[in-house]
C-alpha positions as a Markdown table, in Angstrom:
| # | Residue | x | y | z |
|---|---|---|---|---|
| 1 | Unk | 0.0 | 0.0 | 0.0 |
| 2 | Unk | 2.4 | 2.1 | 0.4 |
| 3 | Unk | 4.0 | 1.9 | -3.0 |
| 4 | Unk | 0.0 | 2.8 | -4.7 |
| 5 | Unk | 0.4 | 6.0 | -2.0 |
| 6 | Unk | -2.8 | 5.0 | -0.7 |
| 7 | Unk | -3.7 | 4.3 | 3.0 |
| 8 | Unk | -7.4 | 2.3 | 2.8 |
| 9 | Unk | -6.6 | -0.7 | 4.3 |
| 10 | Unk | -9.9 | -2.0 | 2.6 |
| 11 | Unk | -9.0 | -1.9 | -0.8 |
| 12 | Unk | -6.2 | -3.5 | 0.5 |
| 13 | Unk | -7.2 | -5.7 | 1.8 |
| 14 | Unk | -9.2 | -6.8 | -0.9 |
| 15 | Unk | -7.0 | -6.4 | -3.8 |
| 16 | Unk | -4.4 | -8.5 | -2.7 |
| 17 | Unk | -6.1 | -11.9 | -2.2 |
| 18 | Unk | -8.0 | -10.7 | -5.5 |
| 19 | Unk | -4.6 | -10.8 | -7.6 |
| 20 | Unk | -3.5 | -14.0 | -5.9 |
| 21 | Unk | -6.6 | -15.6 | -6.8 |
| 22 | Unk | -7.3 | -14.0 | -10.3 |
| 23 | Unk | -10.7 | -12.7 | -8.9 |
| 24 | Unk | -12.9 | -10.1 | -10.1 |
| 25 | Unk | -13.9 | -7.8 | -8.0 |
| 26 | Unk | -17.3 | -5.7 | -8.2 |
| 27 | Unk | -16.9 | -2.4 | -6.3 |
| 28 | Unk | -18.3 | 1.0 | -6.8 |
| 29 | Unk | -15.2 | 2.9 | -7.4 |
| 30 | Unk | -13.0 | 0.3 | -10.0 |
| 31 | Unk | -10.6 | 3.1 | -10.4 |
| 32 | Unk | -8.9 | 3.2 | -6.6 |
| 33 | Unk | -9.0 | -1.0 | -7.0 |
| 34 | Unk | -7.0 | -1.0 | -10.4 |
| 35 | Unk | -4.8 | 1.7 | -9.1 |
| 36 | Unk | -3.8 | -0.8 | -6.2 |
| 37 | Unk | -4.1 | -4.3 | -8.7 |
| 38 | Unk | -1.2 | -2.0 | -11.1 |
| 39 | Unk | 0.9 | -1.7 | -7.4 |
| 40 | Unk | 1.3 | -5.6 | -7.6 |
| 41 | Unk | 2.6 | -6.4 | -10.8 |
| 42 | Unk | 2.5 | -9.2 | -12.6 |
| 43 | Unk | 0.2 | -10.8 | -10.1 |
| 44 | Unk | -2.2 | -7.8 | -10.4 |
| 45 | Unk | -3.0 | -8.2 | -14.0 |
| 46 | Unk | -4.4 | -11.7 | -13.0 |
| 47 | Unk | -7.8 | -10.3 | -10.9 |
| 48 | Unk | -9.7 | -7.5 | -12.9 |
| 49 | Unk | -12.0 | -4.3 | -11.1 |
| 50 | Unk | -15.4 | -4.2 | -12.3 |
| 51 | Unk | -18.2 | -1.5 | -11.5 |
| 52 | Unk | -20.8 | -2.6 | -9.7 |
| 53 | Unk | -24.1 | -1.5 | -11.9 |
């Protein structure tokens, strides 16, 4: 988290398990989980942000 320059433990929290598990996660701002998913590198690009609708 401290490499995205962020400080929600949430999105964190969530985005990290996401990547290891190639997840999609449904959330209502995709944009601050992408941000963190780009953080993580390789491992990010395998879990994707969607908006929730």
């Amino acid at each position: 988290m401290g490499q995205a320059a962020t400080s929600n433990p949430v999105d964190g929290t969530v985005a990290v398990p996401a990547a290891d598990l190639g997840a999609v996660i449904v959330t209502s701002d995709p944009g601050d989980i992408q941000h963190l998913l780009d953080r993580l590198g390789p491992a990010g690009k395998r879990a994707e942000a969607a908006p929730l609708r």
